[in-house]
N, C-alpha and C positions, 0 to 999 in steps of 0.2 A: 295150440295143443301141446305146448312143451310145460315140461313138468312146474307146478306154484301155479304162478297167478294167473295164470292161463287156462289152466286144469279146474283151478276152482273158480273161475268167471264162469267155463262150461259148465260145470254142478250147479252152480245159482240160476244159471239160463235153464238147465232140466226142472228145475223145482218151479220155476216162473211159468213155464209153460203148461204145467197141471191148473193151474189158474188162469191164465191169458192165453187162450186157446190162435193166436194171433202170432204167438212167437213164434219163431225157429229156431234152430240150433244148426249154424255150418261151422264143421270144422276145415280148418285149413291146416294139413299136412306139409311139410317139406318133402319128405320122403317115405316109401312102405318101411318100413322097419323102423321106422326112428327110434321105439319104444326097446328096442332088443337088447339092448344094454342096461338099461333101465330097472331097479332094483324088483322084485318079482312085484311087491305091494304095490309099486306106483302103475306097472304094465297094466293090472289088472285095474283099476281104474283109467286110466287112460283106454284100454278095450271095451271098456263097461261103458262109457261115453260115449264113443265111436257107433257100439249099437243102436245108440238112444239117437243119434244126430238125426237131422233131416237132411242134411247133404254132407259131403265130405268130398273136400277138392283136393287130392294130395297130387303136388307139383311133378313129382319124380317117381318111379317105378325104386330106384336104389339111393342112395347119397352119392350126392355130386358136390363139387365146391358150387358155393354162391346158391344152394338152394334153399338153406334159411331166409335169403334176403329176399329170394324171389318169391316165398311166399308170405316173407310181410308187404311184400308189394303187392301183391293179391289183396290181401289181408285189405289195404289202404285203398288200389283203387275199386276197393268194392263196399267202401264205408264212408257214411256221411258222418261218424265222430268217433273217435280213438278214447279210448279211458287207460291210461298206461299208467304201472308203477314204476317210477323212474326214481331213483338216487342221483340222478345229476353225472352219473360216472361215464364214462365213452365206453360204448358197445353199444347191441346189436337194437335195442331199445332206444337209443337216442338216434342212430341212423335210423331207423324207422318213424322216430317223433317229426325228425328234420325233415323227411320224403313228408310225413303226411301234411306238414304244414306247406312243403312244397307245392303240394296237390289241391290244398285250398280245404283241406280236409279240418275240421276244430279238430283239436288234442284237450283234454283234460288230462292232467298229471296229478297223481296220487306219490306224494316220497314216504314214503316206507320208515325212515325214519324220522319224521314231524308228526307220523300218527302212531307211533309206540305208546 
């Protein structure tokens, strides 16, 4: 649920589910507020998703350190394949690609810049 490709993997998951009555939608939270800073356009779609969800796991009540990571570790150990847009660059997306391959999880990698 953090703002791009996360936000819009959840809108395609909402529009799939009007036709595949079989989907769900759970979002995984780091923390209550994450969105507060967040420009008002984007809140309001990220809020607008939140209601639609079938479940919502958010890790933390506030921001703590280490609670991004803790909930791609959610995110991983609760996923039999990852579809991530990766650029190849180090952060919080590649320690997550590296955990899910840790975990025997498949990763599919989308680079962002080889589909322009």
């Amino acid at each position: 649920m953090a703002i791009g490709f996360d936000i819009m993997c959840a809108e395609i998951v909402l529009e799939f589910k009007k036709k595949y009555k079989n989907i769900i939608l759970e979002c995984a939270v780091p923390c209550k507020g994450q969105e507060s800073k967040w420009i008002e356009k984007e809140q309001i779609r990220y809020r607008r998703i939140l209601k639609q969800a079938d479940k919502i796991r958010c890790i933390y009540n506030k921001y703590v350190d280490g609670c991004m990571k803790e909930r791609n570790q959610y995110m991983i150990n609760n996923s039999s394949l990852v579809i991530a847009l990766f650029n190849g660059q180090w952060g919080g997306t590649k320690h997550t690609i590296e955990y899910a391959k840790s975990q025997g999880v498949e990763v599919i990698t989308i680079n962002p810049v080889d589909n322009i």
